[in-house]
C-alpha positions, 0 to 999 in steps of 0.5 A: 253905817257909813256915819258911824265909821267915819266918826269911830276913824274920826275919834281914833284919828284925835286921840293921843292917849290910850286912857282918853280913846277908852273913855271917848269911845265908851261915851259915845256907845262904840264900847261898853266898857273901859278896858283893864286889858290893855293887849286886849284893848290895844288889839281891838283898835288895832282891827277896828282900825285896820277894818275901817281906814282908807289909806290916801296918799299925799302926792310929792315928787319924785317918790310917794310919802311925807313932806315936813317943813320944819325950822326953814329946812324941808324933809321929804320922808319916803317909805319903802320895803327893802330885802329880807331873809324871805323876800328879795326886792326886784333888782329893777325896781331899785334901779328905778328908785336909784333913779328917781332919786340920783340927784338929790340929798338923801339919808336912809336905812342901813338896808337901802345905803346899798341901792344908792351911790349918794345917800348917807346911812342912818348907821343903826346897827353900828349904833344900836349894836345889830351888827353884834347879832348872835350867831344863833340868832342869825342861824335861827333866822336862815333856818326859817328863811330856808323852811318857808321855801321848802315847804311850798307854801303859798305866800300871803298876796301882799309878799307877792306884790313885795316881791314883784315890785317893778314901778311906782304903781306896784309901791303904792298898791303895798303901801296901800296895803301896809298903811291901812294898818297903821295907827295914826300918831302919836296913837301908834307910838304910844301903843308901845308904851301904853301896853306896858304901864309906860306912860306916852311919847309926851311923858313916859316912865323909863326907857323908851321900847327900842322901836320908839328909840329907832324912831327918836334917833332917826329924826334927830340924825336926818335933823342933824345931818341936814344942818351940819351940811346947810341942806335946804331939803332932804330926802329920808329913806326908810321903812314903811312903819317908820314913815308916821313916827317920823313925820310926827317928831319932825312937826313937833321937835321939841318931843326930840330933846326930851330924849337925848 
């Protein structure tokens, strides 16, 4: 049993197209079918994979993550969870973070700029136009924050830990949580554009899905922003799903002038 996980996390682990994952799994007899569905499909691995990775962290300092080398310049890739409507981060442990962080050079989110006095923001919602969300968007949203706490329902063990996060060791029992979920990529990546008859990262018809184009963009701005400022090492701060994306197209930049 355990043989047969480890080579089923071992095929998904290599596959780099939704087309060849479906055909090197029927041949090797994990399913009996090539799949017309592709939600169906996609949802299939998504469990498979969640129910079988084991999420390992690779140690850099001063905070858990992602470190690529890439044309002489070094990036350290750090994903974290921020505020949202329902849950507030622990203003210590963004202190904590703060200071781990202090003296170096960093980049982020426009939803961690807050926690830092030298960090540099990735600007998103002036560039992709979120700052423009419509009031009924924006009212829809904090009618189903205020729901969610009237209600009195008990919240799911992983936005506990989110909430009381307070030390190093709280994060990485999240991360843990969170990425054991995540396709390893360029799969997850693809996932997006598969579902939709689109192609892949490495040739993809049309427009990329916006997450993708979050991805893209965020890559090419931490690589911009480093040379503009001849920095030797950069620290980029972001959410946690975005941590593979981004580790992937900073390993194989030419993918970045694909899409300019």
């Amino acid at each position: 049993m355990m043989r047969e996980r480890d080579e089923l996390v071992k095929i998904i682990s290599s596959a780099n197209e939704w087309e060849e994952l479906n055909h090197k799994l029927l041949a090797t007899g994990f399913v009996n079918e090539i799949y017309t569905d592709r939600n169906k499909f996609r949802s299939l691995i998504q469990t498979v994979w969640s129910n079988n990775n084991i999420h390992t962290e690779k140690e850099i300092n001063p905070l858990p993550g992602r470190e690529v080398a890439s044309n002489g310049k070094t990036y350290f890739i750090h994903g974290l969870v921020h505020d949202n409507p329902l849950v507030s981060i622990n203003p210590c442990f963004k202190q904590y973070i703060t200071k781990q962080l202090e003296n170096h050079e960093i980049i982020c989110e426009d939803g961690f700029i807050s926690w830092f006095n030298n960090a540099h923001s990735f600007n998103e919602a002036q560039h992709f136009g979120f700052n423009k969300l419509k009031f009924s968007d924006f009212f829809t949203s904090l009618c189903d924050s205020i729901i969610h706490k009237l209600s009195g329902e008990k919240e799911d063990e992983l936005t506990q830990k989110v909430r009381g996060l307070r030390n190093i060791g709280e994060l990485l029992e999240v991360r843990a949580s969170l990425f054991k979920n995540y396709l390893p990529e360029p799969l997850g990546m693809n996932s997006y554009l598969y579902v939709q008859g689109k192609g892949t990262i490495h040739g993809n018809k049309g427009r990329l899905p916006l997450r993708l184009e979050r991805y893209f963009y965020e890559a090419k701005e931490a690589i911009s922003y480093s040379e503009k400022n001849n920095l030797e090492q950069l620290h980029i701060v972001i959410g946690c799903a975005h941590e593979l994306p981004l580790e992937y197209l900073l390993q194989n930049r030419s993918l970045l002038e694909r899409y300019k």
